[in-house]
C-alpha positions in Angstrom: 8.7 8.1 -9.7 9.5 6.3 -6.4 9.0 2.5 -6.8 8.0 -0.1 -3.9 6.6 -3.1 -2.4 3.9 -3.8 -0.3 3.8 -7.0 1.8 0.4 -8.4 3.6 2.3 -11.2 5.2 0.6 -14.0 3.8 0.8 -17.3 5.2 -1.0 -20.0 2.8 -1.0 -23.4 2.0 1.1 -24.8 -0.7 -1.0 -25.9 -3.6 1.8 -28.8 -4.1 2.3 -29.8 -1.0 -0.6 -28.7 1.1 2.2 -27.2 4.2 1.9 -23.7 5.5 5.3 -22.1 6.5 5.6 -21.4 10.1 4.2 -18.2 11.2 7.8 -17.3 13.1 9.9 -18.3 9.8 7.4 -16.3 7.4 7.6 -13.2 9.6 11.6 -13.9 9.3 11.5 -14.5 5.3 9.4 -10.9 5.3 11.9 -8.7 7.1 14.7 -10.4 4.6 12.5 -8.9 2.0 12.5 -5.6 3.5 16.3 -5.8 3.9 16.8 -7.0 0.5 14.4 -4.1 -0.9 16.5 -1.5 0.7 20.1 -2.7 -0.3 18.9 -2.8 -4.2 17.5 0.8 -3.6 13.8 0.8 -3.7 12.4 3.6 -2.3 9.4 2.6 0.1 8.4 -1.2 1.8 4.6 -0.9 3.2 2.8 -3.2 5.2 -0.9 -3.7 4.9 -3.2 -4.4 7.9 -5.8 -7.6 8.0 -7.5 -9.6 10.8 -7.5 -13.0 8.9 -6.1 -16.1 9.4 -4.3 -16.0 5.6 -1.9 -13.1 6.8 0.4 -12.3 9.7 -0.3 -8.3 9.4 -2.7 -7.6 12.0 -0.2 -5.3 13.7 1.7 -3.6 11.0 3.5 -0.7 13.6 5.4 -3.4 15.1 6.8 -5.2 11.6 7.3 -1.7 10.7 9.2 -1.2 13.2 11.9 -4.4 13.2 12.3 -3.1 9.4 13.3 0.2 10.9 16.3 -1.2 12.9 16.9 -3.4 10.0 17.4 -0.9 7.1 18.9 2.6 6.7 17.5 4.3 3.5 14.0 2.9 2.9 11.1 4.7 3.6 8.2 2.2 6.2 4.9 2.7 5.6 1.2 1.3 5.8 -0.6 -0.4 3.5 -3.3 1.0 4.4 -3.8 1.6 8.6 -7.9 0.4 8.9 -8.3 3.9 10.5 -12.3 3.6 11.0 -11.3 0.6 14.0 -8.4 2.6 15.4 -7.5 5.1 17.7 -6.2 7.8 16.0 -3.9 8.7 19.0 -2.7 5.3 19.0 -1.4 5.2 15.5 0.3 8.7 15.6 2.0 7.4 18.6 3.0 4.1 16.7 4.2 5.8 13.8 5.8 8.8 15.3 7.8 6.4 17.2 8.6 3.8 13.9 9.7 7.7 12.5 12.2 8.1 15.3 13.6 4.6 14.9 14.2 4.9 11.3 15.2 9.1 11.7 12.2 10.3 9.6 11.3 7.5 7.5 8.2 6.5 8.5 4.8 7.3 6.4 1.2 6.5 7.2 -1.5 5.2 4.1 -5.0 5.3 6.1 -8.1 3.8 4.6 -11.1 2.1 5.7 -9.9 -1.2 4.8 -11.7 -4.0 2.5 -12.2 -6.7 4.8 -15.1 -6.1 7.9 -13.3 -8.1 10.3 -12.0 -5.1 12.4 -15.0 -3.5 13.3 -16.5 -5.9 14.9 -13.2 -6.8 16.7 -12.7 -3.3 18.2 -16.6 -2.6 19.0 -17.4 -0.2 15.8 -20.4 -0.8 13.8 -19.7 -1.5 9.9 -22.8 0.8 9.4 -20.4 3.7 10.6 -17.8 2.8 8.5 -17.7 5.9 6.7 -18.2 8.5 9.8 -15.5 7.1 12.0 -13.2 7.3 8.8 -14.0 10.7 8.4 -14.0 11.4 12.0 -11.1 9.8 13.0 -8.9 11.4 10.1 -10.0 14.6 11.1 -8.2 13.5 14.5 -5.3 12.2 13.1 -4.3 15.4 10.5 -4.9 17.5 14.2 -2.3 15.4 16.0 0.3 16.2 13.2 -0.2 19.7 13.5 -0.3 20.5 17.0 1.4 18.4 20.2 -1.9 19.6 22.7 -5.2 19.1 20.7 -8.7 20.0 21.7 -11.1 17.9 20.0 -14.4 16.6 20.9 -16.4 13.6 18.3 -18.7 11.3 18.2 -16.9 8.0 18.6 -13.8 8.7 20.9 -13.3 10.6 24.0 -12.7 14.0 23.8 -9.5 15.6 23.9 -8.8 18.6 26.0 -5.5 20.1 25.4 -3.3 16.8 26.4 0.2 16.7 25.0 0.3 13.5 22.5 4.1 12.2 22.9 6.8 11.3 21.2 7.0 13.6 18.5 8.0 12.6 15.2 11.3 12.8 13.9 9.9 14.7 10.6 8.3 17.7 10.9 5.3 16.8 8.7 5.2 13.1 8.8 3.2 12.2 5.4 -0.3 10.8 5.6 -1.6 9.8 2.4 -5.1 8.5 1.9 -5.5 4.6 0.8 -9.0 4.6 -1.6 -10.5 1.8 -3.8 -13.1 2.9 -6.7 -15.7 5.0 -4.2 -15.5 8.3 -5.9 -16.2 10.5 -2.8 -12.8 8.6 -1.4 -10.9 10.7 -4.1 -13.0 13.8 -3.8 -12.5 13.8 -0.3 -8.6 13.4 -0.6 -8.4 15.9 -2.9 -10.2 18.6 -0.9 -8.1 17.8 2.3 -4.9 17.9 -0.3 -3.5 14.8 0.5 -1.6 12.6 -1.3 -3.8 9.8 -2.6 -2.7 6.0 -3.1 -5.1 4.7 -5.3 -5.8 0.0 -4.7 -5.9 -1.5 -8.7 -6.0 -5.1 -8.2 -8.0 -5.4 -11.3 -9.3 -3.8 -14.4 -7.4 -1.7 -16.3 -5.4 1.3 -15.0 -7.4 3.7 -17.8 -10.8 2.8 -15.3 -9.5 4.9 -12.9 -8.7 7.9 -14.7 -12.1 9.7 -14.0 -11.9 9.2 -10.3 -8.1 10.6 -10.2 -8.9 13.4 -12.4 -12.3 14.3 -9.4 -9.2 14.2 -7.0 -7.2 16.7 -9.1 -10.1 18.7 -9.6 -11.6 18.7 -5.9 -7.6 19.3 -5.1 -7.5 22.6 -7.4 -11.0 23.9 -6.8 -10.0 23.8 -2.6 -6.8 25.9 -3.8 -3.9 22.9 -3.2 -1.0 23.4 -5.1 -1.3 20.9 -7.8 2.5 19.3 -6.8 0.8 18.9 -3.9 -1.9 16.3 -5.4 0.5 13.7 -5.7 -1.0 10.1 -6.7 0.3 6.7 -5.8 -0.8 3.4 -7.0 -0.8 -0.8 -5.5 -0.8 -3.0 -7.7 -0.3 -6.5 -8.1 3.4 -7.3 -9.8 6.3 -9.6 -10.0 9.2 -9.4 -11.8 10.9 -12.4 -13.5 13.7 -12.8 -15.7 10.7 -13.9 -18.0 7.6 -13.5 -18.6 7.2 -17.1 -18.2 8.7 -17.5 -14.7 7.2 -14.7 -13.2 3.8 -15.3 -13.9 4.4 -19.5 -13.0 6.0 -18.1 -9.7 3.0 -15.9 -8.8 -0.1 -17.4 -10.0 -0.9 -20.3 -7.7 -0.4 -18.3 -4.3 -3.0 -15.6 -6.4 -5.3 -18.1 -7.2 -4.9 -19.3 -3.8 -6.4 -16.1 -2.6 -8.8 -14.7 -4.9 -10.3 -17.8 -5.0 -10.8 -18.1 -1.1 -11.8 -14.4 -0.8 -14.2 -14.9 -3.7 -15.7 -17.7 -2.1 -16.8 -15.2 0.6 -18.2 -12.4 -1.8 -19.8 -14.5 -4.1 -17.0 -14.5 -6.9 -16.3 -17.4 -9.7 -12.9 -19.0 -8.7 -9.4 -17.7 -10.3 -8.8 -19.2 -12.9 -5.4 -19.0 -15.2 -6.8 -17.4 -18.1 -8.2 -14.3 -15.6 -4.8 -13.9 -15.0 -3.2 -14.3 -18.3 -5.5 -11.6 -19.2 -4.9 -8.9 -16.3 -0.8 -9.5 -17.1 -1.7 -8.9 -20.9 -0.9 -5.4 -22.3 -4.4 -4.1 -20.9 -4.6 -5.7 -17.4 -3.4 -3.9 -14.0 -0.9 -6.3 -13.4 2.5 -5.5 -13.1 4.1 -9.2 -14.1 6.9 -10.3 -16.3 10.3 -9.8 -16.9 12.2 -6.7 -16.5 11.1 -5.0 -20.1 7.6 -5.7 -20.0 7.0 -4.4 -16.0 8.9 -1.2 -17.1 6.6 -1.0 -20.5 3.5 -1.1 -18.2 4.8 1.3 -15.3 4.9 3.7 -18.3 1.6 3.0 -19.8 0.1 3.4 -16.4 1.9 6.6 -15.8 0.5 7.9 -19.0 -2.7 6.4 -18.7 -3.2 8.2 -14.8 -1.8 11.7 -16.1 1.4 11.1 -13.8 2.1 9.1 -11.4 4.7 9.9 -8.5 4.8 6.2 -6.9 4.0 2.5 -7.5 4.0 -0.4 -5.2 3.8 -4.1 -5.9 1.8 -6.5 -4.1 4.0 -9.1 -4.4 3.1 -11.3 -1.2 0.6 -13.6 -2.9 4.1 -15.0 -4.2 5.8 -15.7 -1.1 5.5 -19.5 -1.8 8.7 -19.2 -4.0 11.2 -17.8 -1.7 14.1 -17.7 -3.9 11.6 -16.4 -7.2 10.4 -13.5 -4.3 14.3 -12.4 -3.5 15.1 -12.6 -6.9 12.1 -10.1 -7.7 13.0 -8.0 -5.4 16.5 -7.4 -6.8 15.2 -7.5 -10.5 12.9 -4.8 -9.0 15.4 -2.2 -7.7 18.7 -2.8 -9.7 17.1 -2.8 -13.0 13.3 -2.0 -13.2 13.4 1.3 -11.0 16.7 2.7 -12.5 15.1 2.1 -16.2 11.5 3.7 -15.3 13.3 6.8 -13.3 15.5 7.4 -16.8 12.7 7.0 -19.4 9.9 9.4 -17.0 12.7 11.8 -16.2 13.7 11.7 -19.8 10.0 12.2 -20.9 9.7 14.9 -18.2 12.8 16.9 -19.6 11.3 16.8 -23.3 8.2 17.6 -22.3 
């Protein structure tokens, strides 16, 4: 199992103080992160994409791309592209060129995204949200395949027979599909047999069995090699050297967040026994100290029938900047070595 960490780039208040860290010397804390993930040896650093004032990721390709120059073995990716209020050209251009920075490294996670604010910001209408995704992927999985595409749609220009330059450095860069709980998101990945990256920021990771089974099933049924069908999953974690610590490190920059974003969907506010419960033995979260975050990797790889990559949101912790370098070595030196040896030693008796 590869293990990772994706960033938003928040930038919030803190709750002691009331001061927001500059948006210059947060962007600088987030590439440390990025070189600190790759020398403890995680596998993958992704960067999500939002158009609000709480996060500094509105252009992932280009933070993408100063962690290119900045590391040598970790593999960049999305987290997710909004693909629905981009141009698909555009972000195979983007990423084939982060992939040539980083000599093959680079990996795209498309979605439609679960803030609004980008369609209205590029001209699309929300109402389309689910034809330009479909229509715009279609694009996209074209430009991998072929240099010249002819392509016509409804929402973009057509294409007819250009050359769409550079290259990447991979021959197949990976595009994996980004999906929240929409069931046709995972039917749909399936089918297309690609790799699916499935959003649990709540709940329990036994809810989502169902809807990764209709991938595995849509997957099979359109003939996809079932080690192709590989599933992913973000999820909110921190590691501590306790339990203790980690959860005091991450909560109030959480609660920080959930509570504003409720306040705009008509949620109760956070509140610390919400998250005592989703870091108990049945919540989504991956928090704690070493033991207990490798404990709960497990269950959720048993829970999802196998697993081939997790990723922590850790950002909503980036108050604590010592607590957040600190997880990120607990992360790669001892976590990802210890799930690697128990999976691969399930995977050898079983």
């Amino acid at each position: 199992m590869e293990i990772g960490i994706d960033s938003f780039a928040a930038t919030i208040p803190n709750p002691a103080t009331g001061l927001t860290v500059p948006p210059a010397d947060r962007m600088e804390a987030l590439l440390a992160e990025v070189e600190t993930a790759d020398r403890v040896g995680l596998d993958v650093f992704g960067i999500g994409e939002h158009h609000r004032k709480e996060f500094l990721d509105s252009a992932p390709a280009i933070i993408l791309a100063a962690a290119a120059a900045r590391t040598k073995r970790i593999r960049l990716a999305s987290a997710v592209t909004v693909l629905s209020a981009a141009d698909p050209v555009r972000v195979f251009q983007d990423f084939a060129t982060i992939d040539l920075i980083s000599k093959g490294r680079a990996e795209i996670v498309v979605g439609r995204g679960s803030f609004g604010e980008a369609y209205p910001l590029y001209g699309f209408a929300m109402n389309d949200y689910d034809a330009l995704f479909i229509e715009k992927l279609d694009l996209l999985l074209k430009l991998r395949e072929t240099t010249n595409v002819t392509w016509r749609g409804r929402f973009r220009p057509a294409l007819n027979g250009q050359g769409v330059y550079p290259r990447p450095y991979q021959q197949k860069m990976p595009i994996w599909l980004g999906v929240g709980g929409t069931p046709q998101s995972f039917a749909r990945a399936g089918a297309l047999g690609l790799p699916l990256m499935v959003a649990i920021i709540g709940g329990s990771f036994e809810r989502f069995r169902p809807l990764v089974d209709l991938y595995r099933e849509a997957g099979n049924r359109a003939g996809h090699a079932p080690e192709t069908l590989k599933v992913g999953v973000h999820a909110m974690g921190f590691v501590g050297d306790t339990d203790q610590s980690a959860a005091d490190a991450f909560f109030p920059g959480w609660a920080h967040v959930f509570t504003e974003i409720g306040r705009e969907r008509g949620w109760s506010t956070a509140t610390r026994d919400q998250f005592d419960a989703m870091r108990g033995p049945d919540g989504a979260f991956l928090i704690g100290n070493p033991q207990t975050v490798l404990d709960k990797i497990v269950a959720a790889d048993k829970a999802l029938g196998g697993i081939c990559r997790i990723t922590f949101q850790m950002s909503s912790a980036m108050l604590e900047t010592k607590a957040m370098q600190r997880s990120i070595e607990l992360l790669g030196s001892e976590v990802s070595p210890a799930v690697k040896a128990v999976l691969g030693e399930a995977a050898h008796h079983g």
